[in-house]
C-alpha positions as CSV (number, residue, x, y, z in Angstrom):
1,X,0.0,0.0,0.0
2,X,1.2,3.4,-0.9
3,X,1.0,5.6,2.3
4,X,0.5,9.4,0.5
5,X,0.4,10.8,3.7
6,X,3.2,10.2,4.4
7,X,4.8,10.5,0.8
8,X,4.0,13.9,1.3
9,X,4.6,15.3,4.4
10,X,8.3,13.7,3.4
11,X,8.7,15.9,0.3
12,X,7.4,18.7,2.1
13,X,9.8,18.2,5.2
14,X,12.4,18.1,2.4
15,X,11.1,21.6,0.8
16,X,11.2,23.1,4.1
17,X,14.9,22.0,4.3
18,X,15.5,23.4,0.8
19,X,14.0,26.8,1.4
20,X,16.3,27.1,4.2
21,X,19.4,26.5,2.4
22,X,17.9,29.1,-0.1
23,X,17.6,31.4,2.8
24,X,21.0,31.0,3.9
25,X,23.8,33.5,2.1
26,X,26.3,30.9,2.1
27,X,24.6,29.3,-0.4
28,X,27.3,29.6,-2.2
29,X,29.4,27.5,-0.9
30,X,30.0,24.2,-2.7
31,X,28.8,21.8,0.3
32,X,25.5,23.9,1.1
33,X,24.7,24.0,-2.5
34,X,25.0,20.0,-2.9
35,X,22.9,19.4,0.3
36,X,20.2,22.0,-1.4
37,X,20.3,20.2,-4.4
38,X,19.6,16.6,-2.8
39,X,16.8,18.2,-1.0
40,X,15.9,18.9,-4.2
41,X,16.3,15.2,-5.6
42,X,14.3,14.3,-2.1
43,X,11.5,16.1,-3.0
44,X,11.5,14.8,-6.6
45,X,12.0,11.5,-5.4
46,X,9.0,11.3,-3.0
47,X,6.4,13.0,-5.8
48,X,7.7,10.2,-7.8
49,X,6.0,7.3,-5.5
50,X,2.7,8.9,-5.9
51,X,-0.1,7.9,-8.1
52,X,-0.1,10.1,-11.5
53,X,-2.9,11.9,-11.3
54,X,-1.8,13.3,-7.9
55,X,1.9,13.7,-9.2
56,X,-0.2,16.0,-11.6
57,X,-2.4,17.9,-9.0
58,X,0.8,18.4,-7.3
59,X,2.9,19.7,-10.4
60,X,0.8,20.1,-13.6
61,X,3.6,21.0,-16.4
62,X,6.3,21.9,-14.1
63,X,6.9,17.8,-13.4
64,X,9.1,18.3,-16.5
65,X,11.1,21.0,-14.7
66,X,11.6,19.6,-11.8
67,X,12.6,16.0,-13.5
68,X,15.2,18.2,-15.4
69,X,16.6,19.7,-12.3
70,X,16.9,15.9,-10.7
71,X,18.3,14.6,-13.6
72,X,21.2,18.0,-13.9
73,X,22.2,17.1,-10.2
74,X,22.6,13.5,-9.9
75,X,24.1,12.8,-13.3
76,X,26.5,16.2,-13.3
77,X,26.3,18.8,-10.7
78,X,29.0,20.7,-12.4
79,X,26.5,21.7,-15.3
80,X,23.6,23.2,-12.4
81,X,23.9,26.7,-12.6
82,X,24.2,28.4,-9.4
83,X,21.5,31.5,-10.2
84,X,19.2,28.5,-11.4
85,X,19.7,26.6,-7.9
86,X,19.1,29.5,-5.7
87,X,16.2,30.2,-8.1
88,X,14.5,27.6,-7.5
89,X,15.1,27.1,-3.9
90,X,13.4,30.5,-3.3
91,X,10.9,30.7,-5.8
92,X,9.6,27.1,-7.2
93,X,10.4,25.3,-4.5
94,X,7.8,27.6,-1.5
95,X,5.4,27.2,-5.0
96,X,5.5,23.4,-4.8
97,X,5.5,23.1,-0.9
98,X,1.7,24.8,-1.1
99,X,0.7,22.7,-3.5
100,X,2.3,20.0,-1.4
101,X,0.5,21.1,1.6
102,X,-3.0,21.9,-0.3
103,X,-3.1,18.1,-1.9
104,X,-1.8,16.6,1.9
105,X,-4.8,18.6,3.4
106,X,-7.2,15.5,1.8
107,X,-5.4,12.8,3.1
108,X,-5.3,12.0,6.9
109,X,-2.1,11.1,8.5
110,X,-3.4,7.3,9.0
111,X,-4.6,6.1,6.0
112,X,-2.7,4.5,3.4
113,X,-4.3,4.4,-0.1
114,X,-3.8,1.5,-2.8
């Protein structure tokens, strides 16, 4: 059984984490940058286990994006643009924690689905 409760109070644990290493001016630095980005892969990860239609509800078109994003840092950080990291740690990634949040609203903590 897939437990989407769960699933998504993961991913958005892992956004909060993100938007906090987007906060932080020492994003720059190499090691802060690599654990933002694996928040990243987190989150992108934990959609991933969900049912289509609510990967959709959650994401719409932007599921391309973020694949993109997931696919830039674990097969070649090097080639993740730094501006594009921080831009998506303050901007998409409080966009997709609400949508997180407003999809999790539906689904009590104990109730797995499947």
């Amino acid at each position: 059984m897939i437990d989407i409760a769960r699933i998504l109070r993961t991913a958005i644990h892992h956004c909060d984490v993100a938007i906090a290493y987007g906060e932080d001016q020492e994003t720059r630095s190499d090691a802060l940058a690599d654990a933002a980005g694996l928040r990243i892969v987190a989150v992108y990860e934990n959609i991933a286990k969900l049912p289509e239609s609510i990967q959709g509800e959650i994401l719409g078109e932007d599921i391309h994006a973020l694949r993109g994003m997931r696919n830039r840092i674990v097969h070649g950080y090097e080639t993740v643009d730094s501006f594009l990291l921080r831009n998506t740690l303050t901007s998409d990634v409080p966009r997709l924690r609400q949508a997180l949040i407003t999809v999790a609203k539906r689904y009590p903590q104990d109730r797995p689905e499947g």
